[in-house]
C-alpha positions in Angstrom: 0.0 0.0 0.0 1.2 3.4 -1.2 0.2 6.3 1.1 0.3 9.9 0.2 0.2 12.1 3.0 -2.2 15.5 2.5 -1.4 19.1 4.0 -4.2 19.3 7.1 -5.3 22.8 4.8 -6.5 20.4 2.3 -8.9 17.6 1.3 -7.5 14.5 -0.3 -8.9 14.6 -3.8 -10.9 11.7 -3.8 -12.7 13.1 -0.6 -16.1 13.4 -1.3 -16.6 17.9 -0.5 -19.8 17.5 0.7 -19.0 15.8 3.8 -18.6 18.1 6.5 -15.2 17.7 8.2 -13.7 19.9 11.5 -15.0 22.7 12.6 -12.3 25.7 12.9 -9.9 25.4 15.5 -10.0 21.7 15.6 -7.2 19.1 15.4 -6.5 17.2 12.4 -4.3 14.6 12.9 -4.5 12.0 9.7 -5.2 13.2 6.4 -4.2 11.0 3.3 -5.0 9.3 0.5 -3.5 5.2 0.1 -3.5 3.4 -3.0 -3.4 -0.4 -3.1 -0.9 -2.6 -5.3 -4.7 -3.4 -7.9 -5.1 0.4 -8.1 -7.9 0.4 -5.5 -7.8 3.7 -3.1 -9.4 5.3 0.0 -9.0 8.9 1.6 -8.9 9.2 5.1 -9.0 12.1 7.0 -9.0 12.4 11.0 -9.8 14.8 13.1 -10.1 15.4 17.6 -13.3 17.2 18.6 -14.5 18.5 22.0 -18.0 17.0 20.9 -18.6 13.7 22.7 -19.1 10.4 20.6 -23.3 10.7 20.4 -23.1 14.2 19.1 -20.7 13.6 16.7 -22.7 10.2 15.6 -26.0 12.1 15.6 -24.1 14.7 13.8 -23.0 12.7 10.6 -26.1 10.4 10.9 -28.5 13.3 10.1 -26.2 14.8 7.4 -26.0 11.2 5.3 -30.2 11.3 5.7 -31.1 15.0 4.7 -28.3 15.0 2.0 -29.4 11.8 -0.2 -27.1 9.3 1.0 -28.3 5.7 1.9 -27.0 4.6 5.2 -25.9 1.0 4.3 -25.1 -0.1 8.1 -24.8 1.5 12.0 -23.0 0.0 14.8 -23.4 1.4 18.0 -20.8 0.0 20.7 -19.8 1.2 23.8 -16.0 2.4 22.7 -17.2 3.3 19.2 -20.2 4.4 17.3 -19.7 3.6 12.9 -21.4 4.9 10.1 -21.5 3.6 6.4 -23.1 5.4 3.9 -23.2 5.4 0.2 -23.7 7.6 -2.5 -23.7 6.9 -6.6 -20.2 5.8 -6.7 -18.7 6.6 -3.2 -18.8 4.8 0.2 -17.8 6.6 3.4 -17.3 4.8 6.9 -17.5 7.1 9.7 -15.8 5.4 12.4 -16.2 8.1 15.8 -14.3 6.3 19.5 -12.5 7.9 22.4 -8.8 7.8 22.0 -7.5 6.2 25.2 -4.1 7.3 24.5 -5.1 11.0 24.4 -6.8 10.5 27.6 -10.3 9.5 26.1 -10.4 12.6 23.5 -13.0 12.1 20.8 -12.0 11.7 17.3 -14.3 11.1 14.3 -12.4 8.7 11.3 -13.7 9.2 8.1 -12.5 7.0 5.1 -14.2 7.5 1.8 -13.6 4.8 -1.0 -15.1 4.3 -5.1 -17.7 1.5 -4.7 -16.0 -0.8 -7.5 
């Protein structure tokens, strides 16, 4: 897997730019785009939020049902709360968990990938 890191100022091209990412002031800590050795690829960027887990899950659920989107699958654990939704040719996993390391801040995962 070939991964191509993105300046935090920026989307990844394949990023779908209807998905609402951060809000202003908040940290984004992965932002890339990997390509697979078949030409397959998925962007991914990641961000820390001050929101808690249920906000952020409410948050992007809402978006994927007002905005056309057909949400393909839900899981709703108690260390992590995911999202799959689908759109003509994109899927997007939203994948929202405390980060025990970073002493349970929130961060919100979102990977979007061309539905082959």
């Amino acid at each position: 897997v070939e991964t191509k890191q993105v300046e935090p100022d920026k989307l990844p091209d394949t990023f779908p730019r209807e998905i609402p990412v951060e809000a202003k002031g908040e940290e984004i800590d992965q932002n890339f785009i990997a390509t697979g050795s078949e030409g397959q690829s998925q962007a991914t960027r990641r961000y820390y939020t001050a929101k808690t887990v249920d906000e952020r899950f409410k948050f992007y659920n809402d978006f994927f049902a007002k905005n056309g989107w057909v949400i393909v699958n839900t899981d709703e654990q108690s260390s992590f709360k995911l999202i799959d939704a689908k759109k003509d040719s994109t899927e997007v996993l939203v994948h929202i968990a405390k980060d025990a390391q970073r002493d349970g801040q929130v961060y919100v995962d979102i990977t979007s990938f061309p539905i082959r």
